[in-house]
C-alpha positions in Angstrom: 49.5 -58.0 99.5 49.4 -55.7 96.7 48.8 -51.9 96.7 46.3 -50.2 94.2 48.1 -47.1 93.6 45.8 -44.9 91.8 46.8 -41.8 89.5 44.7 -38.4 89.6 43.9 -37.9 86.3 44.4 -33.8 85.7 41.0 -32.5 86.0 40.2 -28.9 84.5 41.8 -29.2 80.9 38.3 -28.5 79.5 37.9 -25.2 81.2 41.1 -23.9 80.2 41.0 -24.8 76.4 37.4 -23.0 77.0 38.6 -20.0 78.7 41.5 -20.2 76.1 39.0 -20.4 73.1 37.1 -17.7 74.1 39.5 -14.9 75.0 41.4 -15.9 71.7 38.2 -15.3 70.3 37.2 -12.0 72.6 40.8 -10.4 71.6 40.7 -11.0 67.7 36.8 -10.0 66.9 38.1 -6.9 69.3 38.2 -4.8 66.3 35.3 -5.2 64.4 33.2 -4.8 67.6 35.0 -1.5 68.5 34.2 -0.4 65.1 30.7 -1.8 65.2 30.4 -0.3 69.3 31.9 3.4 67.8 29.8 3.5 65.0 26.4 3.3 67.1 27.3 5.2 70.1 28.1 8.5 67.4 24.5 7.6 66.4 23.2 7.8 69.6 23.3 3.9 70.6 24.0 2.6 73.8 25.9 0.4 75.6 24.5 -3.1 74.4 27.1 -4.9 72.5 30.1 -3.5 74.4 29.2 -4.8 77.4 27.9 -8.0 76.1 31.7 -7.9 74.9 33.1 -7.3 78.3 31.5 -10.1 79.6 32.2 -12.2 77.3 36.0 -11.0 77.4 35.7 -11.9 81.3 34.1 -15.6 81.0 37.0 -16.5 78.9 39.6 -15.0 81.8 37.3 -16.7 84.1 37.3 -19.9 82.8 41.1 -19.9 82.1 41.9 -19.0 85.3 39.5 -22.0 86.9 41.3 -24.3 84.5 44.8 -23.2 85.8 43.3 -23.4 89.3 42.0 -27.2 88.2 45.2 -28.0 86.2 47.6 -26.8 89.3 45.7 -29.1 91.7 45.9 -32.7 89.6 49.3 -32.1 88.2 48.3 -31.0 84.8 50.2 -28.7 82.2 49.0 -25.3 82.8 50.2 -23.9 79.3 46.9 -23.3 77.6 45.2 -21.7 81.0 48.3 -19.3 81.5 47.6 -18.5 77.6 44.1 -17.9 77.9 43.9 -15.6 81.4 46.9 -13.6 79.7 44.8 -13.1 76.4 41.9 -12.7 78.4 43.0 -10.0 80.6 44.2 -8.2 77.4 41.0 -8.0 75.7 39.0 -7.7 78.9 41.1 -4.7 79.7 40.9 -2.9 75.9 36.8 -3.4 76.0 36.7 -1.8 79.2 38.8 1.1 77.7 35.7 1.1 74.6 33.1 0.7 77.3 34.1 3.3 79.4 34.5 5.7 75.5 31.2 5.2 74.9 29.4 8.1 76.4 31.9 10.1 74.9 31.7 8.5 71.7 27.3 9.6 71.9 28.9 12.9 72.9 30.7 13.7 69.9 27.7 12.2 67.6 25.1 14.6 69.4 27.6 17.5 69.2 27.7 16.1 65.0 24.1 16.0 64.5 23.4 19.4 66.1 26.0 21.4 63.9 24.5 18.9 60.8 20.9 20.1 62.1 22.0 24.1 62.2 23.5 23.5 58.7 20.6 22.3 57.2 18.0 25.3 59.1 20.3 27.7 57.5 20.0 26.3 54.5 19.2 28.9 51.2 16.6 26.6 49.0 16.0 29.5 46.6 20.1 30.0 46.4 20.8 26.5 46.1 17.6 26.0 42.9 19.6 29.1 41.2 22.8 27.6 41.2 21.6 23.9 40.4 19.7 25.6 37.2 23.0 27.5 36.3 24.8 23.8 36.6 21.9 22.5 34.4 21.9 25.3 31.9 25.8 25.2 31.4 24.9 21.2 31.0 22.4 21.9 28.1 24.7 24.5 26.7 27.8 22.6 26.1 25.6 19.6 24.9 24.4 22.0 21.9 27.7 23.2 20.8 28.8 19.8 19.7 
């Protein structure tokens, strides 16, 4: 009588190279979405893209940490998984720090505009025409020496 001995096949290595992709992916575009994030909150954005980030950020920690879960089960190598959830708790930890800098970040901008609104009410048009004329003149003036 013979015995079918049958093998698990480890289940789960898709997640993980997923999860794994997408932190990798969440951490390194960090940057320029921090940048882009910064930029429109000082002009009195919101919080769209930074938290579209953040979960992003936390499907790719997610997914890792299903694929480890998956991996551990069927005997699979774990590597990639461990890779992902630590890169993924990296970046979902730095866009939570830019999330939570936001308001501050629309703070600061309206605080900018204001003092740029108050410099441009006080504004002397008549004082500024009399010295862009002077500027002109001196212009015209050194033209017709030479």
């Amino acid at each position: 009588m013979e015995e079918t001995t049958q093998t698990q096949k480890p289940e789960g290595k898709g997640m993980a190279v997923a999860g794994f992709v997408i932190s990798l992916v969440g951490l390194v575009f960090y940057f320029i979405i921090a940048g882009i994030v910064a930029v429109s909150a000082l002009a009195g954005g919101g919080y769209g893209l930074g938290i579209f980030w953040l979960i992003l950020c936390l499907a790719g920690t997610g997914l890792s940490v299903m694929g480890m879960m998956k991996l551990g089960k069927t005997g699979g190598k774990k590597g990639l998984a461990v890779a992902g959830m630590i890169i993924g708790i990296i970046a979902v930890i730095m866009t939570a720090m830019l999330v939570m800098g936001i308001g501050k970040m629309q703070t600061a901008g309206g605080a900018l505009g204001d003092e740029l609104k108050k410099g441009i009410e006080n504004l002397d048009t008549a004082k500024l025409r009399q010295e862009m004329e002077a500027v002109m003149q001196n212009v015209t003036d050194s033209l017709e020496v030479h």
